[in-house]
C-alpha positions in Angstrom: 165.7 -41.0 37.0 167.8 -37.8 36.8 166.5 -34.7 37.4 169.4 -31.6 37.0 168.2 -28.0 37.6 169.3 -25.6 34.8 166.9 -22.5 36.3 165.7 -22.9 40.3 164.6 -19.2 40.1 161.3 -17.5 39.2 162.5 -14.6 37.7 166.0 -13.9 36.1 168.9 -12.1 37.9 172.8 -13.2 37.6 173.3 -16.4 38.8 169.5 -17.5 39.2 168.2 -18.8 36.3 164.8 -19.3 35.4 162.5 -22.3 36.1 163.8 -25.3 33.8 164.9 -28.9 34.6 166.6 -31.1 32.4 164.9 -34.9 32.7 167.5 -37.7 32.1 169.0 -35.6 29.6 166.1 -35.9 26.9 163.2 -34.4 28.1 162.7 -30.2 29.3 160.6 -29.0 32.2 159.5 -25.9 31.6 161.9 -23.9 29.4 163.7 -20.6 31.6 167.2 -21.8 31.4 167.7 -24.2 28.6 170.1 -22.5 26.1 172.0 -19.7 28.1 173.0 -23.6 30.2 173.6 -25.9 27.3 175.7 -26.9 25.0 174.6 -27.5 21.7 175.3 -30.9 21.6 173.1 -31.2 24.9 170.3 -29.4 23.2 170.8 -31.7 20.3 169.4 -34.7 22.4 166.0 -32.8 23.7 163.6 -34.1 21.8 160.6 -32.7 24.2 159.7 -30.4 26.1 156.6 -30.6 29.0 155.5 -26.6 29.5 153.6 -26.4 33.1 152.2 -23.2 31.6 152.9 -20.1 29.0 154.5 -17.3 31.5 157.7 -16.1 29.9 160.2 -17.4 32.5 158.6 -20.7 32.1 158.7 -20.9 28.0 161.5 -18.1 27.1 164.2 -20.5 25.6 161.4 -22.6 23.6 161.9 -19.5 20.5 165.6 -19.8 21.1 166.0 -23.4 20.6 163.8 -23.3 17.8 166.1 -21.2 16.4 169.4 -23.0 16.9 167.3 -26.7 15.9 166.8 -24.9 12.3 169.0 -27.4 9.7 170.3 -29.9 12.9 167.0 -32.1 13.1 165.5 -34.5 11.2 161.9 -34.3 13.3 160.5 -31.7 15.1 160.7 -30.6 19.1 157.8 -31.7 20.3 156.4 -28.8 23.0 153.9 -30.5 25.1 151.7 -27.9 26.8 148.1 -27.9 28.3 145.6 -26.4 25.3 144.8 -23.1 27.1 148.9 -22.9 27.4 149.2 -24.5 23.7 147.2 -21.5 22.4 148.8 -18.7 24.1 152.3 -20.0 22.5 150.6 -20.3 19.3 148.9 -16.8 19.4 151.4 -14.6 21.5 154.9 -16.6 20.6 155.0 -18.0 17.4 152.9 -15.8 15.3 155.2 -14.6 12.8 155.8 -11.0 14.7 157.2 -11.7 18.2 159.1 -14.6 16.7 159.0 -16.7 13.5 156.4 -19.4 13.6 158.6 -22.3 13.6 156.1 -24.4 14.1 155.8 -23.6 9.9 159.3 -23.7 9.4 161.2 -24.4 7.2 157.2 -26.0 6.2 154.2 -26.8 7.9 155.3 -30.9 7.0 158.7 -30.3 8.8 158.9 -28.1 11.2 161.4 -27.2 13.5 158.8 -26.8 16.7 155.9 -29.4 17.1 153.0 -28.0 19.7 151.2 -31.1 21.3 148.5 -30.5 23.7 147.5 -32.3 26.7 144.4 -32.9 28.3 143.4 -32.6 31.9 142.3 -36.1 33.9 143.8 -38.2 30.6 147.6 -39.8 31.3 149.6 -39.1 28.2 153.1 -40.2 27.0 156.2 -38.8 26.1 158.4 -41.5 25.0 159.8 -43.2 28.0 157.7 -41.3 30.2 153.7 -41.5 31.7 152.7 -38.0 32.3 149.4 -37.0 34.6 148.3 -33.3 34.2 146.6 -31.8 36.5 144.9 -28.0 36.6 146.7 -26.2 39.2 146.0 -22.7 40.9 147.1 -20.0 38.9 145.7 -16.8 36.6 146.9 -18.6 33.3 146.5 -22.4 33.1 148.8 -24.0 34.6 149.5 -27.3 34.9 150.9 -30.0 37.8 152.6 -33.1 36.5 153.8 -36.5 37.9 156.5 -37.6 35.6 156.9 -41.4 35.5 159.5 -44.0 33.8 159.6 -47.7 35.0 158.5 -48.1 38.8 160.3 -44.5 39.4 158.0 -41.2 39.8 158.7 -37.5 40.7 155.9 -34.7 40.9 156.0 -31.3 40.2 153.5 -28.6 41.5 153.7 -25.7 38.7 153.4 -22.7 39.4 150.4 -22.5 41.6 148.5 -21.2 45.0 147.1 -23.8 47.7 145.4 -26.6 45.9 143.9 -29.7 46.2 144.0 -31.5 42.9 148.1 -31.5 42.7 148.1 -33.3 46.6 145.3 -35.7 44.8 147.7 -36.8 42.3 150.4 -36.8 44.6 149.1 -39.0 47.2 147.8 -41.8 44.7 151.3 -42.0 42.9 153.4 -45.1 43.6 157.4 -45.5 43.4 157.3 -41.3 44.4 161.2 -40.4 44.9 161.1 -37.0 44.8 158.2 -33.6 44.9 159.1 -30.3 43.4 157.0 -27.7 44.7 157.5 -24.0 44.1 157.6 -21.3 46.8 157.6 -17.2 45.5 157.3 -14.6 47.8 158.3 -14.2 51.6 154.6 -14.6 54.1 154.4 -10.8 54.6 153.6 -10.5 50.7 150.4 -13.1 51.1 148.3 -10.8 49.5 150.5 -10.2 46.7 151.1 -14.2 46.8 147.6 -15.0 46.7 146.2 -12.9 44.1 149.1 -14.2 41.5 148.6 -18.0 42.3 151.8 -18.7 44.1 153.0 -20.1 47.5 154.9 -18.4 50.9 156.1 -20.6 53.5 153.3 -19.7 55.2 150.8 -21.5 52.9 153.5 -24.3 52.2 153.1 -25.4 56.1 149.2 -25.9 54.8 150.3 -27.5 51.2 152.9 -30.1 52.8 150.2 -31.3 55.6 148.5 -32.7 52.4 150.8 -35.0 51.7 150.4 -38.9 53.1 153.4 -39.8 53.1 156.5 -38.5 55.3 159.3 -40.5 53.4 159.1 -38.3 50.2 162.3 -35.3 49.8 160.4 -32.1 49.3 162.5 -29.9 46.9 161.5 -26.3 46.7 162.2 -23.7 43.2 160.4 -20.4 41.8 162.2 -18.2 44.7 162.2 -14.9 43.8 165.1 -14.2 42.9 165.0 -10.5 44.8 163.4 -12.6 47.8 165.7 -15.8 48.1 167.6 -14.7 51.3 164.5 -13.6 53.2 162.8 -16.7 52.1 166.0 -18.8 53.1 165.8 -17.4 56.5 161.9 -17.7 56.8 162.5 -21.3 56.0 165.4 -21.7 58.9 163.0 -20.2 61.4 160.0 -22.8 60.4 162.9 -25.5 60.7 160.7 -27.8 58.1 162.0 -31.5 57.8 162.9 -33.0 54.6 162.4 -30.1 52.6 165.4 -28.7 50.0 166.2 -25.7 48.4 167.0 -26.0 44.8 169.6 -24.4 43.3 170.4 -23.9 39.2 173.3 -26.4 39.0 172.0 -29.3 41.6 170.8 -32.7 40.6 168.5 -35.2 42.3 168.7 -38.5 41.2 166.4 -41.7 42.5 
């Protein structure tokens, strides 16, 4: 498997893009970064797209390839999202006034955009791939994943504060080569870090003694994009073994 990382960020800025990985060059994660990084031929092959939830940086280029898809497709983009997540799109996205409902156009038997949702606790598939969802930490739904094809897995964590069921999934999944886990604010914003639902390096000491095994890379995204040097230096000073931080551009491949 091929994992490249359009957005790293969580937020926007010049040279951080939002939180979006590209999955053997077929399937999205999460949507931050896909068409300001793409070319249209690229986008042309994404036939799905997994949505860990409905923030905007995590869904902002799902309108935008809608748009560009319109007349270039013969069957839909499927947008696979958790249902609390699947109805926020419906509701706050595509409902005909922030942006057309493509998900009706150019008609409700052909659309452009296909909204699929998932259940929590039941595997799913998405072509190639096994997907487990599980509810993560966070004020919106939001979902952790472990993405499987063949005998190879990788996990992701969502968007999400200290939890259990993610390290649940994690620890049971065979053929692991690689955990994405986000990290948001520097540990002297805890507060801030704990009302919101996401991690410091503080409370990622506490996440990574979950995990069983030693032998998995640890690759960290969401920085803050106003944040990233003082959480780069935080990092340093906890010297933490095996444990990466993505940048928009890198690939990790297993």
């Amino acid at each position: 498997m091929r994992i490249r990382v359009l957005g790293a960020s969580g937020g926007e800025l010049r040279g951080h893009g939002s939180t979006c990985f590209l999955v053997d060059g077929r399937l999205a994660l999460d949507a931050g970064a896909l068409t300001s990084r793409l070319e249209l031929a690229e986008l042309d092959r994404i036939d799905h797209v997994l949505v860990t939830h409905a923030h905007l940086d995590h869904v902002k280029d799902v309108p935008l390839l809608a748009d560009l898809m319109v007349g270039r497709r013969r069957r839909p983009v499927t947008v696979h999202a958790s249902r609390g997540a699947t109805e926020t799109l419906r509701r706050s996205l595509f409902n005909g006034r922030l942006w057309p409902d493509f998900t009706r156009i150019p008609s409700a038997h052909s659309p452009v955009v296909r909204l699929a949702p998932f259940a929590y606790g039941v595997p799913f598939r998405i072509g190639a791939y096994g997907v487990s969802a599980v509810k993560v930490r966070h004020p919106v739904e939001s979902s952790g994943f472990v993405v499987r094809r063949g005998a190879a897995a990788f996990a992701i964590s969502g968007d999400t504060g200290p939890t259990t069921s993610f390290w649940r999934e994690v620890n049971r999944a065979r053929g692991l080569g690689a955990i994405l886990v986000e990290l948001s604010f520097p540990s002297r914003m805890q507060a801030l870090a704990d009302r919101s639902g996401h991690l410091t390096p503080r409370a990622l000491v506490g996440e990574l003694a979950k995990v069983e095994r030693e032998d998995v890379p640890v690759y960290l995204y969401h920085l803050k994009p106003a944040f990233r040097a003082e959480l780069e230096a935080e990092l340093a000073e906890l010297g933490l073994r095996g444990v990466t931080v993505l940048e928009d551009g890198d690939e990790i491949a297993f």
